[in-house]
C-alpha positions as CSV (number, residue, x, y, z in Angstrom):
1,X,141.9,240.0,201.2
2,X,139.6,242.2,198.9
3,X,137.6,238.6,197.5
4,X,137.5,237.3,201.0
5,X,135.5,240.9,201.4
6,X,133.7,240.5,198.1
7,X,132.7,236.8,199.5
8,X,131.1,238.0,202.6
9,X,129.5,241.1,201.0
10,X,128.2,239.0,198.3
11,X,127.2,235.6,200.0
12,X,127.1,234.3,197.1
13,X,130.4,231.7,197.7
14,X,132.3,232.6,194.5
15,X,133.8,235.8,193.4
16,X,134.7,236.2,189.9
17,X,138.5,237.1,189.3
18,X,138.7,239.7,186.3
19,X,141.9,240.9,184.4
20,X,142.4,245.2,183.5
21,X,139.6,244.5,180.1
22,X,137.1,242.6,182.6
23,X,137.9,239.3,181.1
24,X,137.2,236.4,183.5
25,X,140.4,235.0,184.6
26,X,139.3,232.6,187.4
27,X,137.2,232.0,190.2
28,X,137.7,232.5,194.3
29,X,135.5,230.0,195.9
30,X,134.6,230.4,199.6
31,X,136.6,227.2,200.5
32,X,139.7,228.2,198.7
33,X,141.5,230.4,201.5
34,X,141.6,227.2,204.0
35,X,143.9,225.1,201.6
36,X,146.1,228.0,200.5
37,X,146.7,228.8,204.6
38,X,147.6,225.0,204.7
39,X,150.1,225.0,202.0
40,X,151.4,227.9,203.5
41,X,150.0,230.9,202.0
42,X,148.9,233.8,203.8
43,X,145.6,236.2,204.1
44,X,148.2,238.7,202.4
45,X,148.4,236.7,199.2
46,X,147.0,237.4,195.8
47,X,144.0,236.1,195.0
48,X,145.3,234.7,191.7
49,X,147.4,232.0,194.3
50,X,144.1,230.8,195.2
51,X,141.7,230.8,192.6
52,X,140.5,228.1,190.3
53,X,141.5,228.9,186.5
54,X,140.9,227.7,182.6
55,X,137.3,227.3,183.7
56,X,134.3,227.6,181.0
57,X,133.0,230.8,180.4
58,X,129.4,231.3,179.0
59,X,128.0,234.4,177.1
60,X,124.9,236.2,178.3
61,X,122.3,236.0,175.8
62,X,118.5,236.4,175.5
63,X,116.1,234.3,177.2
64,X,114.1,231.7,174.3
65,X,112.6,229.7,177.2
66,X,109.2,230.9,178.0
67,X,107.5,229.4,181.2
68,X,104.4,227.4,180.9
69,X,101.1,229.2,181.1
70,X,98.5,227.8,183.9
């Protein structure tokens, strides 16, 4: 229930799902709950039922791309 908060709060449709050293885990996307209720799963559930996992992760770095000038 806390990513289906974290979804509306957010509004950004994906909530990322972080183990105890903030390591990304997996994803809750907004149209995740609908074929975990089907299956049936509850609201009650943990979010590690639903979410998508082994995805890629990317570092944040620096910027090198500079926009064009007018």
């Amino acid at each position: 229930m806390d990513a289906m908060l974290e979804l509306s709060r957010t509004g950004l449709g994906l909530v990322a799902v972080c183990d105890e050293a903030n390591r990304v885990q997996g994803v809750f996307h907004r149209r995740r709950p609908a074929p975990l209720l089907v299956a049936g799963g509850t609201l009650n559930d943990g979010v590690t039922r639903a979410m998508t996992r082994n995805g890629v992760t990317l570092q944040a770095i620096a910027a090198r791309w500079k926009p064009k000038s007018d």
